[in-house]
Backbone as JSON Lines, residues from 0, in Angstrom:
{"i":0,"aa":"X","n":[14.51,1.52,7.53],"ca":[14.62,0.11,7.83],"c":[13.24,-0.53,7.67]}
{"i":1,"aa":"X","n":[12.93,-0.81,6.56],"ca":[11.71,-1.61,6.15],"c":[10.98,-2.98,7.16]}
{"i":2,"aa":"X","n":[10.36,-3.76,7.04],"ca":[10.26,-5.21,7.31],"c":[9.63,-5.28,6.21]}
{"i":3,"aa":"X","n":[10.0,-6.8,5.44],"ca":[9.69,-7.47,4.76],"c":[9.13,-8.75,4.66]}
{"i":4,"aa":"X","n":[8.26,-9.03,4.05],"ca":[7.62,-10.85,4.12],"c":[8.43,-11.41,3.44]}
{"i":5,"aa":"X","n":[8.64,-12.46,3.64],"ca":[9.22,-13.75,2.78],"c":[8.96,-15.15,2.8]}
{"i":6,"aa":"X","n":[9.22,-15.86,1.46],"ca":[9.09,-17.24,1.98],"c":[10.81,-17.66,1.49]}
{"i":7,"aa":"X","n":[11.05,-18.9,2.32],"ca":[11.98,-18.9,2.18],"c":[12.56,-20.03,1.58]}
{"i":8,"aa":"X","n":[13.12,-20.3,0.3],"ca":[13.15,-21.58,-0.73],"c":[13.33,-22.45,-0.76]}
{"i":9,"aa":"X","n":[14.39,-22.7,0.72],"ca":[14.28,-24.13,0.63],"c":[13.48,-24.73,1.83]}
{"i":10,"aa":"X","n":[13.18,-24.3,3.02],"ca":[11.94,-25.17,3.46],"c":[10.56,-24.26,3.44]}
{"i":11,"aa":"X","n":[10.53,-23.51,2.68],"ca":[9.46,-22.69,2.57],"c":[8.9,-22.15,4.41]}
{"i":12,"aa":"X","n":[9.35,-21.67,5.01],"ca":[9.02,-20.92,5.94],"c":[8.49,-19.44,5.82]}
{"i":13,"aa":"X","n":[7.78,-19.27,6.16],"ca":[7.17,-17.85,5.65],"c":[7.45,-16.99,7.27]}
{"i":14,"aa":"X","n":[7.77,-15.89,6.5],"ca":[8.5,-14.44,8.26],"c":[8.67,-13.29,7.58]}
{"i":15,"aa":"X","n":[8.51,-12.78,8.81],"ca":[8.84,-11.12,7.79],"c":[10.24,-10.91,8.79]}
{"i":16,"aa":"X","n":[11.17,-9.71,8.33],"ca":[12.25,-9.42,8.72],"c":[12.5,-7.93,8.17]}
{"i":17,"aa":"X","n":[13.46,-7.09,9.45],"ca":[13.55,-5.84,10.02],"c":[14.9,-5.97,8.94]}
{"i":18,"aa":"X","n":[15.13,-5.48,7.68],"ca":[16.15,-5.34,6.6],"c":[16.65,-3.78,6.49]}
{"i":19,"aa":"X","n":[18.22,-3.84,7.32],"ca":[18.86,-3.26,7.76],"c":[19.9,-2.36,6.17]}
{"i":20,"aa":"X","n":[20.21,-1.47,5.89],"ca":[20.74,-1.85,4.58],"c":[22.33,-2.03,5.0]}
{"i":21,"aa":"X","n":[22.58,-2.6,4.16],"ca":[23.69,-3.9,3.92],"c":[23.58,-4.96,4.92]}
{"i":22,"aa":"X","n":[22.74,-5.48,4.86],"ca":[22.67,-6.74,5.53],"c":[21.36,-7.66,4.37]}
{"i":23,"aa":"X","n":[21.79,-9.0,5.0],"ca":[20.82,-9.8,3.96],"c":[20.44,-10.79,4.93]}
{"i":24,"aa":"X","n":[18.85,-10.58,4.76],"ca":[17.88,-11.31,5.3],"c":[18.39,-12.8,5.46]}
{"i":25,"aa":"X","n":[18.17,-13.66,6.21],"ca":[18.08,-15.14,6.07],"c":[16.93,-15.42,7.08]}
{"i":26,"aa":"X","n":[16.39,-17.12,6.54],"ca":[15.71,-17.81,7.07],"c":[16.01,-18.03,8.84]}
{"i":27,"aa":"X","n":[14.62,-17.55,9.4],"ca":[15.11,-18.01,11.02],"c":[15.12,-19.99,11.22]}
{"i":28,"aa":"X","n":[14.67,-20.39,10.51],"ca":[14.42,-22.12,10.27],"c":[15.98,-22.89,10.1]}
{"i":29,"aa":"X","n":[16.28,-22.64,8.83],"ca":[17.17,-23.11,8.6],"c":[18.75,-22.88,7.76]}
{"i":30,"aa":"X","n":[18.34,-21.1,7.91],"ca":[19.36,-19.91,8.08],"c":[19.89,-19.62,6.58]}
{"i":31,"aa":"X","n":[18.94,-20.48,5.36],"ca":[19.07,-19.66,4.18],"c":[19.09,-18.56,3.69]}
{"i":32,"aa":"X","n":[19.91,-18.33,2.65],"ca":[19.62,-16.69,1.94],"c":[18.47,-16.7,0.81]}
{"i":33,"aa":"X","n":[18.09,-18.14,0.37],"ca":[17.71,-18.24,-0.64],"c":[16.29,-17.86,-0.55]}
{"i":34,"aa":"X","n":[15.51,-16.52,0.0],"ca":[14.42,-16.14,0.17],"c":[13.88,-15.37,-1.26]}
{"i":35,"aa":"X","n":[12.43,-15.69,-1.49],"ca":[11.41,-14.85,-2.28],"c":[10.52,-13.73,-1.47]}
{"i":36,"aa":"X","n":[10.62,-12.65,-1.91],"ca":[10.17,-11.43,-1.31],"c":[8.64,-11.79,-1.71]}
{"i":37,"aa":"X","n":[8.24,-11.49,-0.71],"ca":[6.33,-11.82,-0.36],"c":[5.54,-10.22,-0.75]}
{"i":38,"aa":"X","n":[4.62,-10.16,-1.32],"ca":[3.27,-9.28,-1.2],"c":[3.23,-8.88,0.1]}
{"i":39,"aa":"X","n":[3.24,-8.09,0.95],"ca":[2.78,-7.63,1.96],"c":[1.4,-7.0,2.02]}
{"i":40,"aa":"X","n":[0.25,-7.59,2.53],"ca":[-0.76,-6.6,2.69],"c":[-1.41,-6.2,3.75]}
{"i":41,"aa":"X","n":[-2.05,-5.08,3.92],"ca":[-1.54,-3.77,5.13],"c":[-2.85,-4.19,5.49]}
{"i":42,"aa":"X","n":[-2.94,-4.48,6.85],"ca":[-3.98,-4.07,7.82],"c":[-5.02,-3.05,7.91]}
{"i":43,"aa":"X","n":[-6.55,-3.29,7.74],"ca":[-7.18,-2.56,8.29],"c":[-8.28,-2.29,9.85]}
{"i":44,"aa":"X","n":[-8.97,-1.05,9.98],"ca":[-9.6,-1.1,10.95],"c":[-11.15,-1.36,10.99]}
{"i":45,"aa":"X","n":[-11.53,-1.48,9.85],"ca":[-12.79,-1.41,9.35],"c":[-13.21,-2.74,9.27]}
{"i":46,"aa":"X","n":[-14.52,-3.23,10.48],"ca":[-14.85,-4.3,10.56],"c":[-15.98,-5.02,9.78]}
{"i":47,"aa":"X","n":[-16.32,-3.67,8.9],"ca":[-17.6,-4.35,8.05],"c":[-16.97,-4.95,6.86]}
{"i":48,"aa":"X","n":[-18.24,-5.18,5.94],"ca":[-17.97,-5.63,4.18],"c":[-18.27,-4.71,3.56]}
{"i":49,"aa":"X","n":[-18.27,-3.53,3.98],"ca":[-18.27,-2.14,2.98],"c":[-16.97,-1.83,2.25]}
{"i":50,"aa":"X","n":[-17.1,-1.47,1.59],"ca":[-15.46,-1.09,1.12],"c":[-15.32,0.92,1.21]}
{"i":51,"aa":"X","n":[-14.1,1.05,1.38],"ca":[-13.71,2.33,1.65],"c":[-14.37,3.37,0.29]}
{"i":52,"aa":"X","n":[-14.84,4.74,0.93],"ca":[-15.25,5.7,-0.23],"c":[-14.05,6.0,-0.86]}
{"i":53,"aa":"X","n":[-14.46,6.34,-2.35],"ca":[-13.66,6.54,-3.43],"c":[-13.67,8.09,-3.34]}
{"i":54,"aa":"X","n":[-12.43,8.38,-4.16],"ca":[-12.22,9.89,-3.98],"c":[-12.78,9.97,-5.63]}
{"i":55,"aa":"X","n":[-13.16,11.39,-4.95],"ca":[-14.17,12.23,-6.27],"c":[-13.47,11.75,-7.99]}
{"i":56,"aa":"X","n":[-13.71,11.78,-8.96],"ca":[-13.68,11.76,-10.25],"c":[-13.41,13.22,-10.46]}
{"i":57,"aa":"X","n":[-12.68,13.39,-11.69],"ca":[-12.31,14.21,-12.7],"c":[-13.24,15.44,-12.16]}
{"i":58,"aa":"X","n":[-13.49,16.58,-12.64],"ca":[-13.63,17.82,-12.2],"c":[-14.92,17.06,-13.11]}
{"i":59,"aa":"X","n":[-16.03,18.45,-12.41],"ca":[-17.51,18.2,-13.24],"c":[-18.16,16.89,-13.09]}
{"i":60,"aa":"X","n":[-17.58,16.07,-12.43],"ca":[-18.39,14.42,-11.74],"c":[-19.0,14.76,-10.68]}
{"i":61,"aa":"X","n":[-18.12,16.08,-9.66],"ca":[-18.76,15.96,-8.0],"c":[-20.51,16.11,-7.56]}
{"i":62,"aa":"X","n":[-21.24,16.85,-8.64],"ca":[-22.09,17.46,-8.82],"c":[-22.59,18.39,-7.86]}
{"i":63,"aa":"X","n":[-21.59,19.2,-8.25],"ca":[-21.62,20.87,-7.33],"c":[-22.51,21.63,-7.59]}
{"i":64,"aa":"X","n":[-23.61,22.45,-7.18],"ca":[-24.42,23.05,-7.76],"c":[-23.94,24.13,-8.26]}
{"i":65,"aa":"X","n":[-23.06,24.71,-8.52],"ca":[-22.88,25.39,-9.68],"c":[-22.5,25.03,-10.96]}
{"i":66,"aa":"X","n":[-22.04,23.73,-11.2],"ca":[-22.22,23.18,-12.51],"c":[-20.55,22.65,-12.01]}
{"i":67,"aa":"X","n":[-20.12,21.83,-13.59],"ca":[-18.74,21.51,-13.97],"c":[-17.34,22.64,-13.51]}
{"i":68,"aa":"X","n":[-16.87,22.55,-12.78],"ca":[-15.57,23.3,-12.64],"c":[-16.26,24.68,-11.53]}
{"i":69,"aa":"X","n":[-17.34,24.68,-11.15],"ca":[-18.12,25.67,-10.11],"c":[-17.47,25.51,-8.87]}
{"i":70,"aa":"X","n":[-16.8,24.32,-8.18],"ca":[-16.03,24.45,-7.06],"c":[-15.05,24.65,-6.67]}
{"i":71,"aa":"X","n":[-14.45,24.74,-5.66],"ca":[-12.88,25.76,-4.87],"c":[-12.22,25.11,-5.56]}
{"i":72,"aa":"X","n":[-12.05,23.64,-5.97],"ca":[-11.26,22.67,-6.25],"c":[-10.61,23.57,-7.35]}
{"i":73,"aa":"X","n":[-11.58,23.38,-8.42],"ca":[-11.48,23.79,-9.45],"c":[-10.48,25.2,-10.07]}
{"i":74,"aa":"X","n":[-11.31,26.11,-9.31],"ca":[-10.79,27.35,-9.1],"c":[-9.61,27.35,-8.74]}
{"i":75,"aa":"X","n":[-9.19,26.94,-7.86],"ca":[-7.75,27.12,-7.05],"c":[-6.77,26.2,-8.64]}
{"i":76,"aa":"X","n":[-7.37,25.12,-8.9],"ca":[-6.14,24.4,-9.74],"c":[-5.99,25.8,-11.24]}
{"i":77,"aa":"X","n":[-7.08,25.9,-11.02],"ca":[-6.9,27.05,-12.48],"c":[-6.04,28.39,-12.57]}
{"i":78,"aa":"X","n":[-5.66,28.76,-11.55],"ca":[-4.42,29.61,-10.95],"c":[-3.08,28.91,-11.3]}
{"i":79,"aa":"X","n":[-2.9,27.89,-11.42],"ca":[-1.23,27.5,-11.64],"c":[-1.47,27.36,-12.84]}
């Protein structure tokens, strides 16, 4: 059971809603179906202007001291 954002088309009210399946969302305003499904974007906890670390690159980017493909990573994928 998802929640979803919406705006809703004809008085443009914007809500999110708990979408049950087989049931169809309507406007709490003025009880339309005629809604556009919204972008939802997810909350974080992070109060600075840093942005989150990126996960490692391609094998041989991490710079492992044993060189390109020298770490567990590596090793272990080379078994399957």
């Amino acid at each position: 059971m998802p929640i979803y954002e919406y705006a809703c088309a004809g008085c443009g009210h914007k809500f999110e809603a708990l979408v049950r399946s087989g049931t169809t969302p309507e406007c709490p305003d003025c009880h339309s179906t005629e809604l556009n499904k919204l972008l939802s974007v997810f909350a974080t906890t992070q109060t600075s202007a840093q942005t989150a670390p990126m996960m490692p690159s391609p094998c041989g980017s991490c710079g492992h001291p044993d060189g390109p493909g020298g770490c567990a990573f590596s090793q272990g994928a080379a078994a399957y």
